[in-house]
C-alpha positions as a printed Julia matrix, in Angstrom:
129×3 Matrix{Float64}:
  15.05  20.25    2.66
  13.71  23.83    1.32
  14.65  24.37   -2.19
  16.01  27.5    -1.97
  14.69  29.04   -5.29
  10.91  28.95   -3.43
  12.75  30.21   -0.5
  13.41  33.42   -2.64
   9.77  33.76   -3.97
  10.51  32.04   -7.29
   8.58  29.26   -8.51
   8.24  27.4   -12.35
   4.9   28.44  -13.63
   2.82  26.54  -16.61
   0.16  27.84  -18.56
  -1.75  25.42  -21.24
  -2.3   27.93  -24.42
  -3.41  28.1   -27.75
  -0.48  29.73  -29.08
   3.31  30.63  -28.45
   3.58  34.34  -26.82
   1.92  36.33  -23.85
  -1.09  37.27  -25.9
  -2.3   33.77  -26.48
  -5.4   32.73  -25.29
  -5.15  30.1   -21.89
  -6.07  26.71  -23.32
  -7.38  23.32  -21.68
  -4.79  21.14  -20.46
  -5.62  17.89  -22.5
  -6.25  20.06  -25.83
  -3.66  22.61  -25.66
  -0.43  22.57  -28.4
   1.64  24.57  -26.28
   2.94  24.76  -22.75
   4.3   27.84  -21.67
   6.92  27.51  -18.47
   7.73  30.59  -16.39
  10.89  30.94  -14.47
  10.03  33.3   -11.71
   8.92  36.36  -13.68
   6.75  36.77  -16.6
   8.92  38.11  -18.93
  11.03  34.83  -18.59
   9.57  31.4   -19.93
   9.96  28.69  -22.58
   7.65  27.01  -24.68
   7.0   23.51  -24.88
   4.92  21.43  -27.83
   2.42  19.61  -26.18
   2.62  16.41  -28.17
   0.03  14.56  -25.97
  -3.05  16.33  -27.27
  -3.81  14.19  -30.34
  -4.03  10.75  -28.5
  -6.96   9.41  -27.86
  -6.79   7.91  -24.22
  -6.21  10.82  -21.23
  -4.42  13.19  -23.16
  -5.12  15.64  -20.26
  -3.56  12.92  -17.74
   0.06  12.36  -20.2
  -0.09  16.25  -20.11
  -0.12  16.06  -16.33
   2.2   13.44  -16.25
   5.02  15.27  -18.45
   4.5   18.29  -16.04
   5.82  16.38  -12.79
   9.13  15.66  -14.32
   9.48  19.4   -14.38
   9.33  20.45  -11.04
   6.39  22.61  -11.72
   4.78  24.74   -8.62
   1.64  25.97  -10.16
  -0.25  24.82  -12.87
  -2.95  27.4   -14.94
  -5.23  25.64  -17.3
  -8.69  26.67  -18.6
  -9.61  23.42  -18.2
  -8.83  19.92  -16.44
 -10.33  16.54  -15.68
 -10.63  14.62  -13.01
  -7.67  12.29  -13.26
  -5.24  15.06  -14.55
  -5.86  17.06  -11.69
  -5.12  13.75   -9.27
  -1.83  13.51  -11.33
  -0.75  17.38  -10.33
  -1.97  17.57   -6.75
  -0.33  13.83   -5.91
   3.12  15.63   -7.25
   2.21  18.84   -4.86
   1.37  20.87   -8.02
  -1.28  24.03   -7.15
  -3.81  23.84   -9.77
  -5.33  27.35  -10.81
  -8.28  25.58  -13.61
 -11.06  27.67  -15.42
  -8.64  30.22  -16.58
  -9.63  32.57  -19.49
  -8.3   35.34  -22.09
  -4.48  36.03  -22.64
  -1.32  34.18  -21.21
  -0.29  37.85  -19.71
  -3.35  38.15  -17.65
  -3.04  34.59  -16.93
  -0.03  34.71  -15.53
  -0.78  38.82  -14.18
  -3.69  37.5   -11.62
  -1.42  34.66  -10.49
   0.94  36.84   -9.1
  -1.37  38.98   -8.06
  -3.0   36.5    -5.77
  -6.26  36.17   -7.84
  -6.84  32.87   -9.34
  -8.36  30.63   -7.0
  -7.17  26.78   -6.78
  -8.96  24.72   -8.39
 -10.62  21.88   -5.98
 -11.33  19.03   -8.8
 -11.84  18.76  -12.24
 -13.32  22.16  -14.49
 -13.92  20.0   -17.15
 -17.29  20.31  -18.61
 -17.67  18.25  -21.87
 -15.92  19.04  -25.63
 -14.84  22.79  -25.8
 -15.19  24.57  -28.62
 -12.01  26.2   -29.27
């Protein structure tokens, strides 16, 4: 069955950041205290706490796993490891990972068409942040 919100070009959007509004930076998904959620145009989104990031065992994978019972289409991260990004693409999730600067241009190039999807993990070791 089509949900008919996609069939109407809208989708739910997340973008791991470093801060609450449009002009924070894009953050890594394990690491990041906020989630921001889009609702089909960027002037429309919530923000979640990311209470995951502090544990010590696959914070990027509870991340992942709190983002499935959302019914998010497209995931943008800066970065992502292996077994968070196997949590996301199981649930059908597009993963846009390496992301940088602002949540705006984030979320600009997206609809744009110009953030590639991510094919595996971006993670690359501890990020200084």
């Amino acid at each position: 069955m089509k949900d008919p919100e996609r069939s109407k070009g809208r989708c739910r959007m997340a973008v791991t950041s470093m801060g609450r509004g449009l002009d924070s930076k894009v953050g890594p998904l394990a690491r990041s205290p906020y989630i921001l959620v889009f609702e089909g145009s960027p002037d429309k989104f919530s923000v979640i706490e990311e209470r995951h990031r502090d544990i010590r065992d696959e914070p990027g994978v509870r991340a992942a796993e709190a983002l499935v019972g959302k019914k998010i289409d497209i995931v943008i991260t800066g970065t992502i490891g292996r077994n968070a990004h196997e949590v996301l693409k199981k649930a059908g999730m597009s993963v846009k990972g390496g992301c940088k600067g602002t949540i705006a241009d984030a979320v600009k190039k997206c609809a744009e068409g110009r953030l590639a999807e991510c094919m595996g993990a971006s993670y690359a070791g501890n990020v200084d942040l």
